[in-house]
GUDO-595732 format. One record per residue: chain; residue in one letter; y, x, z negated of N, C-alpha, C in turn; residue number from 1. Coordinates in Angstrom, 2 decimals, decimal comma, padded with zeros to 5 digits. Last residue first. Example, Ala and Ser with C-alpha at 12.3 -4.5 7.8 and 13.67 -1.06 7.14 Angstrom:
! residues 2
  mol  type       nY       nX       nZ      caY      caX      caZ       cY       cX       cZ  seq
    A     s  -002,25   012,85  -007,08  -001,06   013,67  -007,14   000,03   012,90  -007,87    2
    A     a  -005,69   013,19  -007,80  -004,50   012,30  -007,80  -003,30   013,20  -007,80    1
! end
This chain:
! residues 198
  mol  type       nY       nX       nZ      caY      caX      caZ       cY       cX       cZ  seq
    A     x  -198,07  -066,47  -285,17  -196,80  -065,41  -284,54  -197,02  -064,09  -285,25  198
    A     x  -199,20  -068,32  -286,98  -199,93  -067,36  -285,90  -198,91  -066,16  -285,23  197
    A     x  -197,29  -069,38  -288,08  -197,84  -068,80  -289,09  -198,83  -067,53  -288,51  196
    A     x  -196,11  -071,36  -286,50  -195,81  -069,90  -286,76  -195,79  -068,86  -288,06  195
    A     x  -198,24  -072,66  -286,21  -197,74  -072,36  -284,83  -197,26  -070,92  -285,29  194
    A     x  -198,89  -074,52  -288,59  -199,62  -073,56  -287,98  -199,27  -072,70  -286,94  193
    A     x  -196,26  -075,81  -288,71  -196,50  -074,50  -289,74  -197,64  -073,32  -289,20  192
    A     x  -194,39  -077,46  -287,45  -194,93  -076,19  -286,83  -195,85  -074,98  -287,72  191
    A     x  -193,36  -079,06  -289,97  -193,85  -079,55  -288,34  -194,62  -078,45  -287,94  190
    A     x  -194,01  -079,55  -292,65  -194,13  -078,41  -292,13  -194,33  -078,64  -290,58  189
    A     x  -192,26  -081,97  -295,00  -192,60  -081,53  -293,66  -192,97  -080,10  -293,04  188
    A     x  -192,40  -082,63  -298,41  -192,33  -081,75  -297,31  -192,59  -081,85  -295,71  187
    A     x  -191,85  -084,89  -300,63  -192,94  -084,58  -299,69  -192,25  -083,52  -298,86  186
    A     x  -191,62  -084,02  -303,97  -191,00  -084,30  -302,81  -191,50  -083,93  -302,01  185
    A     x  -191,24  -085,47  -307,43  -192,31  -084,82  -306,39  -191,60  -085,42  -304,98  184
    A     x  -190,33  -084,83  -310,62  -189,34  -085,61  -309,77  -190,31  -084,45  -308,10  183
    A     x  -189,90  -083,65  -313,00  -189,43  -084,58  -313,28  -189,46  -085,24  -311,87  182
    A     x  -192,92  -081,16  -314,82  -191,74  -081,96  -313,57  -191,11  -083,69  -314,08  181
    A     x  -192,09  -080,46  -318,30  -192,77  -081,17  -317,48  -192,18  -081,33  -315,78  180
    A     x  -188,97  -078,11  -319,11  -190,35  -079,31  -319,18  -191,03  -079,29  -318,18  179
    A     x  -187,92  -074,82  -320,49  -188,66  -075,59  -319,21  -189,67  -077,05  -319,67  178
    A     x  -184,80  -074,77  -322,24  -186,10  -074,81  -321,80  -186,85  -075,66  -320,99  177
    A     x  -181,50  -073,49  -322,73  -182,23  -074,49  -321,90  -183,86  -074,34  -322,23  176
    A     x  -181,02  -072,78  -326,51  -180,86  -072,20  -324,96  -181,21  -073,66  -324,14  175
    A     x  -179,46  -071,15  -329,07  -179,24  -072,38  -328,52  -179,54  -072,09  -326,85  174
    A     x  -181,85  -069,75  -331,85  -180,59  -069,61  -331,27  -180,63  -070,83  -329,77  173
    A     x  -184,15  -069,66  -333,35  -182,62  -070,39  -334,11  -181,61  -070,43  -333,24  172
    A     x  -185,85  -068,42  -332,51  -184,96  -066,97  -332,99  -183,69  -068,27  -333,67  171
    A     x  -188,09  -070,41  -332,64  -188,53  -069,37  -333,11  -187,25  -068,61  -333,04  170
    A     x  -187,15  -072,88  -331,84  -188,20  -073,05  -333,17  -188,53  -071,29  -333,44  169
    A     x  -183,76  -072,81  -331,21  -184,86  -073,03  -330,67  -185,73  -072,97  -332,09  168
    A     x  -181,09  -074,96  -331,82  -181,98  -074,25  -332,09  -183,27  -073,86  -331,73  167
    A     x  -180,21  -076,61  -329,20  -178,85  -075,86  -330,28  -179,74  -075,07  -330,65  166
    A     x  -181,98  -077,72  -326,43  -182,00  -077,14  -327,96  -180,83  -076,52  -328,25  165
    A     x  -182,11  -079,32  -323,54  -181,30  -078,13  -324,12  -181,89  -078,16  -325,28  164
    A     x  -184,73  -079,24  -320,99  -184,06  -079,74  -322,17  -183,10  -078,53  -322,91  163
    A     x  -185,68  -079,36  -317,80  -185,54  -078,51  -319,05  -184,60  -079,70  -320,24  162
    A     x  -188,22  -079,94  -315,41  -187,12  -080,15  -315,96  -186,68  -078,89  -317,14  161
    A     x  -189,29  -079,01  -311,36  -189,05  -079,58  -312,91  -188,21  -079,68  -313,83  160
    A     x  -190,61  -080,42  -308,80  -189,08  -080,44  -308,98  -189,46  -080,25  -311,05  159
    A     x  -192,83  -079,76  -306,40  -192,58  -080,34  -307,45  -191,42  -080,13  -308,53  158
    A     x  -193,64  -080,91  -303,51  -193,07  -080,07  -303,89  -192,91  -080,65  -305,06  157
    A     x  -196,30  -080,73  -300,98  -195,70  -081,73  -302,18  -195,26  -080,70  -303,22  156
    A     x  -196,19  -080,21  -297,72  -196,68  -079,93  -298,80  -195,93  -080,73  -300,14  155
    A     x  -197,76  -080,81  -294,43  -197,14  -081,38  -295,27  -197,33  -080,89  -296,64  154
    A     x  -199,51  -079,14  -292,47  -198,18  -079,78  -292,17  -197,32  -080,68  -292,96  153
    A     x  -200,01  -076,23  -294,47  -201,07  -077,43  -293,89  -199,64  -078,03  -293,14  152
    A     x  -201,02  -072,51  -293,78  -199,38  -073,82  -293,97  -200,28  -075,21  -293,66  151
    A     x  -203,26  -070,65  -295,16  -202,86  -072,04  -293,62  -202,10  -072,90  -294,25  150
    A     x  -203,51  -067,63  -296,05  -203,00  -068,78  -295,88  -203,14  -069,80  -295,10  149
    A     x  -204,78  -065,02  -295,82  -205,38  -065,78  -295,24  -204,91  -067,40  -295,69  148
    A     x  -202,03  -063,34  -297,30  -202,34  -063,45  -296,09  -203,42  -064,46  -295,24  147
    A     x  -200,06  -065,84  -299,42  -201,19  -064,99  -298,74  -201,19  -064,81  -297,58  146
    A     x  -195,96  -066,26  -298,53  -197,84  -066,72  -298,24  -198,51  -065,51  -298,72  145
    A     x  -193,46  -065,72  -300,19  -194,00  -065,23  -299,40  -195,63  -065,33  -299,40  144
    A     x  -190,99  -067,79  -300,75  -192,48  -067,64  -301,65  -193,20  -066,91  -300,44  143
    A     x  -187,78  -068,76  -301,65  -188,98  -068,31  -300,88  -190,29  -067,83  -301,10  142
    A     x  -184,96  -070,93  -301,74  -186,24  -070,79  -302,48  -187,25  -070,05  -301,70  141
    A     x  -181,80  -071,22  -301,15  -182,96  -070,92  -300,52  -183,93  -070,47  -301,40  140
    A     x  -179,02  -072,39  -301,48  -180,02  -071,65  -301,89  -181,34  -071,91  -301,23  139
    A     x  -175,74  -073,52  -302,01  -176,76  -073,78  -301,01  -177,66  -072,33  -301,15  138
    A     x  -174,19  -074,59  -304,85  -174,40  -073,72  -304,20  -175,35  -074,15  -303,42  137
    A     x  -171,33  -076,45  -306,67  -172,63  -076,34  -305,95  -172,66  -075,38  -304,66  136
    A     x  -169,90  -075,52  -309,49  -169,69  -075,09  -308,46  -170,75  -075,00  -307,44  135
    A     x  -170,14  -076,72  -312,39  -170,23  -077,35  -311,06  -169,04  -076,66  -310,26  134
    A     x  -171,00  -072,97  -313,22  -170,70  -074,26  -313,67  -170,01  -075,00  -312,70  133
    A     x  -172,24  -070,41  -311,12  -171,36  -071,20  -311,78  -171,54  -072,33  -311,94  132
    A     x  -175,46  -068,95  -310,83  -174,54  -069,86  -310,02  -173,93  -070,25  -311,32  131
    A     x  -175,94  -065,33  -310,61  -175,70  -066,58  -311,69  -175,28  -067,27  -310,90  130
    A     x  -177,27  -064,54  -307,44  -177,23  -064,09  -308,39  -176,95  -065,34  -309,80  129
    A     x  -179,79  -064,40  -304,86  -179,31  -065,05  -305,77  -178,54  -064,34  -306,85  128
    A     x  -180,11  -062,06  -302,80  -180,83  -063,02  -303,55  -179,56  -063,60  -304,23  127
    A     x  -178,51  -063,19  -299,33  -179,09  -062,40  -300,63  -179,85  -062,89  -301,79  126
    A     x  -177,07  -064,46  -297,76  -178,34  -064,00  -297,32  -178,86  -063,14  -297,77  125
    A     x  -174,29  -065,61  -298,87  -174,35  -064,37  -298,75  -176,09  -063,32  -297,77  124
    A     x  -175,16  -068,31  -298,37  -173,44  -067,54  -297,69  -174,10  -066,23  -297,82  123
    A     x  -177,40  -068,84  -299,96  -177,29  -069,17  -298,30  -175,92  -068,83  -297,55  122
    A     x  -179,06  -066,85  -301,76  -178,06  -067,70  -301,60  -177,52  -067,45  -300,11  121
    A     x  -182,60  -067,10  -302,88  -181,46  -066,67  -301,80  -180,86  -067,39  -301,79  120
    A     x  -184,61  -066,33  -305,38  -184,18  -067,39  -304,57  -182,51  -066,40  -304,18  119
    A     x  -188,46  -066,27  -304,56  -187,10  -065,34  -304,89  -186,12  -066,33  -304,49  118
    A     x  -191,05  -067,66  -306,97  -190,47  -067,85  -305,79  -189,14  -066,58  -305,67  117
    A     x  -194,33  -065,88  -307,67  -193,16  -067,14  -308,26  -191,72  -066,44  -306,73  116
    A     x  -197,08  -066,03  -305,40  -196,47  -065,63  -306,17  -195,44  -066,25  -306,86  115
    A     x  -200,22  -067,94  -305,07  -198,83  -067,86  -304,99  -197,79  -067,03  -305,61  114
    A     x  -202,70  -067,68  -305,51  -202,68  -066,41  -305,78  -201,11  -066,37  -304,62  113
    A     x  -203,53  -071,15  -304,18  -204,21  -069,86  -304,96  -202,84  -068,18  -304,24  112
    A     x  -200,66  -073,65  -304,85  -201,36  -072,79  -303,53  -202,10  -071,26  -304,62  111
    A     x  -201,70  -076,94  -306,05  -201,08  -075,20  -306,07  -201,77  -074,58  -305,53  110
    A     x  -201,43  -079,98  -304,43  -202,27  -078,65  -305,57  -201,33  -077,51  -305,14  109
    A     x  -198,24  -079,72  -305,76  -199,41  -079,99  -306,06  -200,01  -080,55  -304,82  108
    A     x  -195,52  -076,52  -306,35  -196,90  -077,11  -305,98  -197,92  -077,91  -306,30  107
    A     x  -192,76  -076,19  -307,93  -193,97  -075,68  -307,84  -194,53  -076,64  -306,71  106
    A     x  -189,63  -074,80  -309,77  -190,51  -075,41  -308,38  -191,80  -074,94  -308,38  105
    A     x  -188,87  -073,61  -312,20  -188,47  -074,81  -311,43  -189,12  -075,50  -310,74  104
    A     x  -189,33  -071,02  -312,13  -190,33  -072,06  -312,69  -189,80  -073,44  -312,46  103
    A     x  -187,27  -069,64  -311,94  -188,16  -069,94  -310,30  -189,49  -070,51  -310,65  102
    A     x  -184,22  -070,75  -312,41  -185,18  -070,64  -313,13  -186,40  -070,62  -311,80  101
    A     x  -181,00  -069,68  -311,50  -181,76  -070,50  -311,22  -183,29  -070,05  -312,03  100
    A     x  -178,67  -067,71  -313,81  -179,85  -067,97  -312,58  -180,52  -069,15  -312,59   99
    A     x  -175,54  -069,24  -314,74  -177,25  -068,78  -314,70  -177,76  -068,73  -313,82   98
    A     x  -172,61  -069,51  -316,63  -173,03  -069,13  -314,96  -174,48  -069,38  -316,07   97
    A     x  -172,13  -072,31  -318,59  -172,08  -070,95  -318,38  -172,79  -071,00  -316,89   96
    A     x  -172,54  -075,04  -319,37  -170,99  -074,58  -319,25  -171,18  -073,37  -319,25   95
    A     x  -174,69  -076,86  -316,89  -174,17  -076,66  -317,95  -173,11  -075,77  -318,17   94
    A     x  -175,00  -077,52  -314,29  -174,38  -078,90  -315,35  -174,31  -078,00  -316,54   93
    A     x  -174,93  -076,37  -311,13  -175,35  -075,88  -312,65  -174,57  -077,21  -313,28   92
    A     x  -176,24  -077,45  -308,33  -175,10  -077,51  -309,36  -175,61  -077,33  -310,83   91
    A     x  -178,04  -076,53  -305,04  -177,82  -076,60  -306,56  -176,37  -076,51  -307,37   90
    A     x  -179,48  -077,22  -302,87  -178,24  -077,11  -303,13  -178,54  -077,35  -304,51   89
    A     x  -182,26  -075,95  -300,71  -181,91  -077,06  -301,49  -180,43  -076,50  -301,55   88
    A     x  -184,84  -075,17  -298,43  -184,13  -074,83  -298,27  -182,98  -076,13  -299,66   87
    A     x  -188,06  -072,86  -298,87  -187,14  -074,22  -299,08  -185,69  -074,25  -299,18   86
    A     x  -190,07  -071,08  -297,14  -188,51  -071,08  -296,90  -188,19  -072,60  -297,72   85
    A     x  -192,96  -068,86  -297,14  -192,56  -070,36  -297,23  -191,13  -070,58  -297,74   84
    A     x  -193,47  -066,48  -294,91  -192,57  -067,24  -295,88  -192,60  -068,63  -295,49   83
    A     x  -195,44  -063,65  -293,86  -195,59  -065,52  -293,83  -194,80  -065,83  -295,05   82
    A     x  -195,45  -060,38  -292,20  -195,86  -061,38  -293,42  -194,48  -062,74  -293,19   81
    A     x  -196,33  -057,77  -290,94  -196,42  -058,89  -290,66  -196,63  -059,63  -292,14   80
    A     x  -194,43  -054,76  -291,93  -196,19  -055,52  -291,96  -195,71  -056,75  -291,65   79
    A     x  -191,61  -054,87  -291,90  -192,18  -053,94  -291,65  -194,12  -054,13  -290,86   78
    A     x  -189,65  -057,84  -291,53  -190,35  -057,08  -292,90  -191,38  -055,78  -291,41   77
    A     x  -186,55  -058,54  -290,78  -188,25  -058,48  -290,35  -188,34  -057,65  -291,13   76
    A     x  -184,09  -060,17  -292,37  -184,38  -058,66  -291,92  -186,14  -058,94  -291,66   75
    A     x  -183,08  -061,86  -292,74  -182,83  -062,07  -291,68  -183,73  -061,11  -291,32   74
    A     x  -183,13  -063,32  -295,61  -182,39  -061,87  -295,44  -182,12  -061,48  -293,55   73
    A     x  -185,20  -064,74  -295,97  -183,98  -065,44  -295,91  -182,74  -063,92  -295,41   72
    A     x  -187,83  -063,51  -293,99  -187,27  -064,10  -295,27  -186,05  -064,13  -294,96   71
    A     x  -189,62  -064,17  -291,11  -188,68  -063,44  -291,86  -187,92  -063,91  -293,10   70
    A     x  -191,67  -066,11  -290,30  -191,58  -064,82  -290,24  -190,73  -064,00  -291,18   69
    A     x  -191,33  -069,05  -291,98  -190,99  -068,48  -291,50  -191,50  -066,82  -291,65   68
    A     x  -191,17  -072,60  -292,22  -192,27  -071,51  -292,41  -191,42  -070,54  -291,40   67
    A     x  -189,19  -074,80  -294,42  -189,81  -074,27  -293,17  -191,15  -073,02  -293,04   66
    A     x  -188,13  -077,79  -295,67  -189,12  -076,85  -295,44  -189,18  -076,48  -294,59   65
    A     x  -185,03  -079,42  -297,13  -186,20  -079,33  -296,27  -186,87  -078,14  -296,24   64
    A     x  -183,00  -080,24  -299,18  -182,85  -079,75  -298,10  -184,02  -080,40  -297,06   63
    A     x  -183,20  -081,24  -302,48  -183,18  -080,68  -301,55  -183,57  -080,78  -300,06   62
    A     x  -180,96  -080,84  -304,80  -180,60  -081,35  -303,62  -181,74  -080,75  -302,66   61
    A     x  -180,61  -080,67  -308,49  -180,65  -080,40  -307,30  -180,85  -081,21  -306,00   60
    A     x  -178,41  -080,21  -311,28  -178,73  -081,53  -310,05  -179,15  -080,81  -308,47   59
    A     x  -179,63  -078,66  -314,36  -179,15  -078,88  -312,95  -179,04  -080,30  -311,98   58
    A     x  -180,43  -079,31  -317,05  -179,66  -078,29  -316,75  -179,22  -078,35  -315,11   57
    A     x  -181,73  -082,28  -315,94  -181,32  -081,62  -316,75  -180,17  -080,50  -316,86   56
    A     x  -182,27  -082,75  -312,94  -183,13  -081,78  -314,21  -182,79  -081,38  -315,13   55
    A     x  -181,38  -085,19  -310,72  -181,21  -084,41  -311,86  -182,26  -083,85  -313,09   54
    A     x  -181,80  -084,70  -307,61  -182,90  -085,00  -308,83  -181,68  -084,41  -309,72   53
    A     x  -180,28  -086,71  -304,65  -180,24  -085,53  -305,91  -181,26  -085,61  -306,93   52
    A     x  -181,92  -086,68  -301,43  -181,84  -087,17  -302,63  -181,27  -086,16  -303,76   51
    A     x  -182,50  -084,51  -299,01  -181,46  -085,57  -299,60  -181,24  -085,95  -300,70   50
    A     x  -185,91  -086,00  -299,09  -184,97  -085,22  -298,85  -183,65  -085,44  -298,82   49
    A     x  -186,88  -088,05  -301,84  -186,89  -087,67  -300,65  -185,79  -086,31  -300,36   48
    A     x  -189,15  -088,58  -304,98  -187,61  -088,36  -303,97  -188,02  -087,72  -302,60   47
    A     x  -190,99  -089,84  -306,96  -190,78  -089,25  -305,34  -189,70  -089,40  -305,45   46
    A     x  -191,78  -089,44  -310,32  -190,89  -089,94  -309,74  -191,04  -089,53  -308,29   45
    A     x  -195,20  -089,66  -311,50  -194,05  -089,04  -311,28  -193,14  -089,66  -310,44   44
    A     x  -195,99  -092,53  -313,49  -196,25  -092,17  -312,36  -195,17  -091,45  -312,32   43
    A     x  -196,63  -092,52  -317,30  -195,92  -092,42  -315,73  -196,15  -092,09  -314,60   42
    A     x  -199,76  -092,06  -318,08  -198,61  -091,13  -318,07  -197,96  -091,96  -316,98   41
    A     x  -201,95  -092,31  -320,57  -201,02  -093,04  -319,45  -199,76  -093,01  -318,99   40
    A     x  -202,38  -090,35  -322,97  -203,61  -090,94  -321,59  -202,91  -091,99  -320,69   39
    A     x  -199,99  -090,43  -323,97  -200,74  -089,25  -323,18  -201,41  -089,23  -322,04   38
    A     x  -199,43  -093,28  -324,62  -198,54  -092,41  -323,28  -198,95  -091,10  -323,01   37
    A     x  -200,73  -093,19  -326,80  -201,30  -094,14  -325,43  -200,51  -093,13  -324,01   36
    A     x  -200,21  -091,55  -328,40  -201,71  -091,28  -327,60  -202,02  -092,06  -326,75   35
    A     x  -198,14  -092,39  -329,18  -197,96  -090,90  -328,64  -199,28  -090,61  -327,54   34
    A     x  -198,41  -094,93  -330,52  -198,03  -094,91  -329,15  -197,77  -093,40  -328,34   33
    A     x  -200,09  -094,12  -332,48  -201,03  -094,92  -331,63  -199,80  -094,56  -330,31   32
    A     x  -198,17  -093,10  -333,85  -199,12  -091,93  -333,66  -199,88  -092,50  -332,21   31
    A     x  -196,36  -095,31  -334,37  -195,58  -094,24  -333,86  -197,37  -092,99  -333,21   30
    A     x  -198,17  -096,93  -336,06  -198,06  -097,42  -334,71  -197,16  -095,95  -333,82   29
    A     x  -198,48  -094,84  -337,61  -200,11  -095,50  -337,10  -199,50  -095,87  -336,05   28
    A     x  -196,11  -094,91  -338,97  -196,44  -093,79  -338,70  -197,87  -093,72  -337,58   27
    A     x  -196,06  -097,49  -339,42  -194,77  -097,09  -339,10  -195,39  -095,42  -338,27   26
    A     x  -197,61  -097,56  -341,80  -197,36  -098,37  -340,69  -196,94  -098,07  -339,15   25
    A     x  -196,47  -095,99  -343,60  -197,53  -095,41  -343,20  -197,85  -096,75  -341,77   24
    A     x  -194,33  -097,41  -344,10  -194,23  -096,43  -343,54  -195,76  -095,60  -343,21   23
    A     x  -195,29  -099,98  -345,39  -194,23  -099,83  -344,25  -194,30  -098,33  -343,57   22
    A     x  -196,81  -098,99  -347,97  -197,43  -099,58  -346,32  -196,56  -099,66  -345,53   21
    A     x  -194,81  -097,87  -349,06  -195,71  -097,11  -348,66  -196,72  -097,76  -347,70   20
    A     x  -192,83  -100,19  -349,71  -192,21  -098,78  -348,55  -193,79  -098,00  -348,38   19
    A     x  -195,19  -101,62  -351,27  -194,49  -102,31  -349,80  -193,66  -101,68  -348,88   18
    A     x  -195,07  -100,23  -352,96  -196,67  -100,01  -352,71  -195,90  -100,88  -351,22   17
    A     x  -192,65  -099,96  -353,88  -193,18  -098,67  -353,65  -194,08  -098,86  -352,82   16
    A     x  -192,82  -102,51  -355,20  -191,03  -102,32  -354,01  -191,98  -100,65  -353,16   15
    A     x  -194,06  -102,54  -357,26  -194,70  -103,60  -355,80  -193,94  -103,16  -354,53   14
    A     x  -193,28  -101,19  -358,66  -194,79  -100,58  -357,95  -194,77  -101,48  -356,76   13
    A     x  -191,06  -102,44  -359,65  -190,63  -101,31  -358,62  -191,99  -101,00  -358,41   12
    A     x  -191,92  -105,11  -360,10  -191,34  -104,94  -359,39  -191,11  -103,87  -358,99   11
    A     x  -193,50  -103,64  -362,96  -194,24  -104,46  -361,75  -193,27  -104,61  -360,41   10
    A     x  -190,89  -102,89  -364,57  -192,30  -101,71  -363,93  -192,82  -102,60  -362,50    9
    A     x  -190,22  -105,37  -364,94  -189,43  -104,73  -363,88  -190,39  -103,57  -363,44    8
    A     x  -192,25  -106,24  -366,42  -191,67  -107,06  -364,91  -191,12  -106,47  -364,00    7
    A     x  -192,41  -104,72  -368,41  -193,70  -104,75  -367,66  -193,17  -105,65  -366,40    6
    A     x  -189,93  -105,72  -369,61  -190,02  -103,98  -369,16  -191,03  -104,05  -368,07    5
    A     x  -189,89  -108,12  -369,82  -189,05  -107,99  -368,91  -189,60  -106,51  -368,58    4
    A     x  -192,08  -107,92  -372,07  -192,03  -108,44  -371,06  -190,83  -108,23  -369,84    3
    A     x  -190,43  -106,38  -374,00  -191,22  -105,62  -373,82  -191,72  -106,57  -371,99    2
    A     x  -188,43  -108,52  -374,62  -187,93  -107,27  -374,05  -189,04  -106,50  -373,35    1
! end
């Protein structure tokens, strides 16, 4: 009896000491592959113009680039000042209105002492207000230049993402949040220097 006791003891240390190398295993190769894909990141995705990116909370579309005197409003500003104009289409994917996020879009490299973008809806030549659930809208992204700016003739636009959460880590409550880009789009500025001088 006493033998069977010390057999079966021996079988459950051995069943323990074989889940405790499995999982510490388990945990070395899970840690090793967090740190390989740090230091070797995907190449970002290109899209073109045209193309849809989906981000998650949205599918955008965009358009093309311009440089312009006057912001999307039509109205000449007072002082001479330089908009950078993107022009996209957006569909909300999730099940309430929202603003567009103007951390969405960025720059690489990033233009020094850019402000964050205003975005205009292209029926009304206003800002933006919530876009509805798939009800795609045509929007305008604008970023009004420094003044000692130079539009180069091509800029690389950078498209980013979000993830939903049910809980976030700090109020518990269920929102979108901003990732990483998902998705880099070359620009054309044909004329940028031309009427950037105007």
């Amino acid at each position: 009896m006493a033998n069977e006791q010390r057999r079966s003891l021996r079988q459950r240390l051995f069943a323990i000491l074989i889940a405790g190398i499995g999982s510490a295993a388990a945990s070395v190769i899970s840690y090793a592959a967090a740190i390989y894909h740090a230091a070797n990141p995907e190449p970002l995705r290109t899209a073109v113009t045209g193309e849809m990116i989906d981000t998650g909370q949205w599918h955008i579309t965009i358009a093309g680039a311009r440089i312009s005197n006057e912001p999307p409003t039509g109205i000449k500003p007072t002082e001479p000042q330089t908009f950078l104009l993107v022009d996209f289409e957006a569909d909300n994917r999730s099940a309430a209105s929202t603003f567009i996020p103007s951390a969405l879009f960025s720059f690489d490299p990033t233009i020094p002492e850019l402000p964050e973008p205003t975005i205009y809806l292209v029926r009304d030549r206003w800002i933006a207000g919530p876009v509805n659930p798939r009800m795609p809208e045509k929007l305008t992204a604008a970023w009004q230049l420094p003044q000692d700016y130079a539009p180069p003739p091509e800029l690389r636009l950078l498209v980013g993402s979000q993830i939903y959460k049910e809980r976030d880590n700090l109020y518990g409550a269920s929102n979108w949040f901003d990732r990483e880009p998902v998705a880099a789009v070359e620009l054309d500025l044909p004329d940028a220097g031309a009427e950037a001088r105007r």
